[in-house]
C-alpha atoms as one frame of an Amber mdcrd trajectory, in Angstrom:
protein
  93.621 153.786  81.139  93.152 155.007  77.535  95.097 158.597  77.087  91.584
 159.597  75.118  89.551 159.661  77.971  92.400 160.689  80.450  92.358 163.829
  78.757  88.687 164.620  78.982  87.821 163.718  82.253  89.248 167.520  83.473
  86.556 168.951  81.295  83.972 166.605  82.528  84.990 167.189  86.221  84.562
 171.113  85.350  81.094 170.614  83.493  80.116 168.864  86.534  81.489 171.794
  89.097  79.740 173.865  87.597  76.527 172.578  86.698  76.495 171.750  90.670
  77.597 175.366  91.821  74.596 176.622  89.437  71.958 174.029  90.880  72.859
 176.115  94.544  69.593 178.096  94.975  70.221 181.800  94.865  72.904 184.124
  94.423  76.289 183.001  93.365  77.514 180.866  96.604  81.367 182.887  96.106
  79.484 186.238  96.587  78.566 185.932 100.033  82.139 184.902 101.087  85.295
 186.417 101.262  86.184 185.066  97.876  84.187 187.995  96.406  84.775 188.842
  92.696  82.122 190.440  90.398  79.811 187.856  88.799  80.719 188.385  84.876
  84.626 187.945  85.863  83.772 184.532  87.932  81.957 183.303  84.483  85.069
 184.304  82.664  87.427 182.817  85.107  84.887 179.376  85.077  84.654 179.215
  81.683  88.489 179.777  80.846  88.943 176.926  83.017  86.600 174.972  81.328
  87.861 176.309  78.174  91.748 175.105  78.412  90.313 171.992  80.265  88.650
 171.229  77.080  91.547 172.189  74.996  93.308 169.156  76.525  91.251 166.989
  74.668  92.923 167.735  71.420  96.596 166.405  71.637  99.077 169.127  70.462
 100.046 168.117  67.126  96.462 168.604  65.902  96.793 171.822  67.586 100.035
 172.810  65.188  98.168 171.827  62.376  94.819 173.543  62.736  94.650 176.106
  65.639  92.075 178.273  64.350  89.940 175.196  63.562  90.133 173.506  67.133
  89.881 176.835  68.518  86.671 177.480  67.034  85.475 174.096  68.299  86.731
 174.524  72.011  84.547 178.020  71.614  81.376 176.193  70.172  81.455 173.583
  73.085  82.425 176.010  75.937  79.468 178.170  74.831  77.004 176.018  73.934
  77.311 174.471  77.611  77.000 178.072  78.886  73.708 178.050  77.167  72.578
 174.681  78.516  73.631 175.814  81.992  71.715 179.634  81.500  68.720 177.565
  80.689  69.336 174.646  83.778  69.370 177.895  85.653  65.825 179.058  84.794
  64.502 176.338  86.866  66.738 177.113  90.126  64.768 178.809  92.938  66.450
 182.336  92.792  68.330 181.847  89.550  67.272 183.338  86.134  68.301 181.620
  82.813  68.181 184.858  80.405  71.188 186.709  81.676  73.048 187.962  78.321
  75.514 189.428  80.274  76.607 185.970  81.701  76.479 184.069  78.111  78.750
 187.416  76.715  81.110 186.215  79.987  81.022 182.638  79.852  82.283 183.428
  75.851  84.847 185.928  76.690  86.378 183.175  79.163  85.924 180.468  75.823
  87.354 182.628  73.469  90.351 183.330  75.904  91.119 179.504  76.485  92.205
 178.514  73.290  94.262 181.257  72.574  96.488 181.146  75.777  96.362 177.146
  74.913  97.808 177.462  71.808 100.087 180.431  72.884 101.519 177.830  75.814
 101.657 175.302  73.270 104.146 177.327  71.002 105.977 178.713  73.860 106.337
 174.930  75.161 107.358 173.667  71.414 110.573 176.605  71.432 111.540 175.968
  74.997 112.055 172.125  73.978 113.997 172.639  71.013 117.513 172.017  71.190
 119.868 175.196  71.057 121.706 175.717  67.608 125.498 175.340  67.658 127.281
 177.839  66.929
């Protein structure tokens, strides 16, 4: 299988987990179980997830050459989805689609992916280099 869609299909499979966990009627399904975390971190946790899913997509040596550029984009994509997903939600029985404080989360969790991405990406680059003789 072509290594271009290899590395999107995490992303996809995270767009559709959560588009599906947002169709649920309701409150958030995780806060009436014992996985119970407050609902702005579980939109940061979702959407970091999404976030260094999507980072994937762009193969590393782009990344060395313009971080700040594919970081912006992983941002614009990870948030614009939020937005979809906020307004998906305004048709759910017991959902609303106009929570700011969700979109502010769901960008918090974007704006953290790409930075830990390219942070791992460095860290990974050092680690392979051979050691200098001395």
């Amino acid at each position: 299988m072509n290594k271009k869609i290899l590395r999107k299909i995490p992303a996809v499979m995270t767009m559709i987990g959560l588009f599906v966990l947002s169709t649920l009627p309701g409150h958030d399904p995780f806060l009436n179980s014992a996985f119970f975390l407050s609902d702005k971190i579980e939109h940061i946790i979702a959407y970091f997830v999404l976030g260094m899913s999507v980072c994937m997509w762009i193969p590393s040596q782009k990344w060395f050459k313009k971080p700040f550029a594919w970081g912006v984009l992983v941002i614009l994509i990870c948030t614009f989805f939020g937005v979809s997903d906020e307004y998906h939600q305004s048709f759910v029985p017991g959902r609303s689609g106009n929570d700011f404080g969700d979109l502010a989360a769901d960008f918090i969790g974007s704006f953290l992916a790409p930075v830990v991405y390219f942070i791992l990406l460095k860290l990974r680059a050092i680690l392979r280099r051979e050691p200098k003789q001395i």
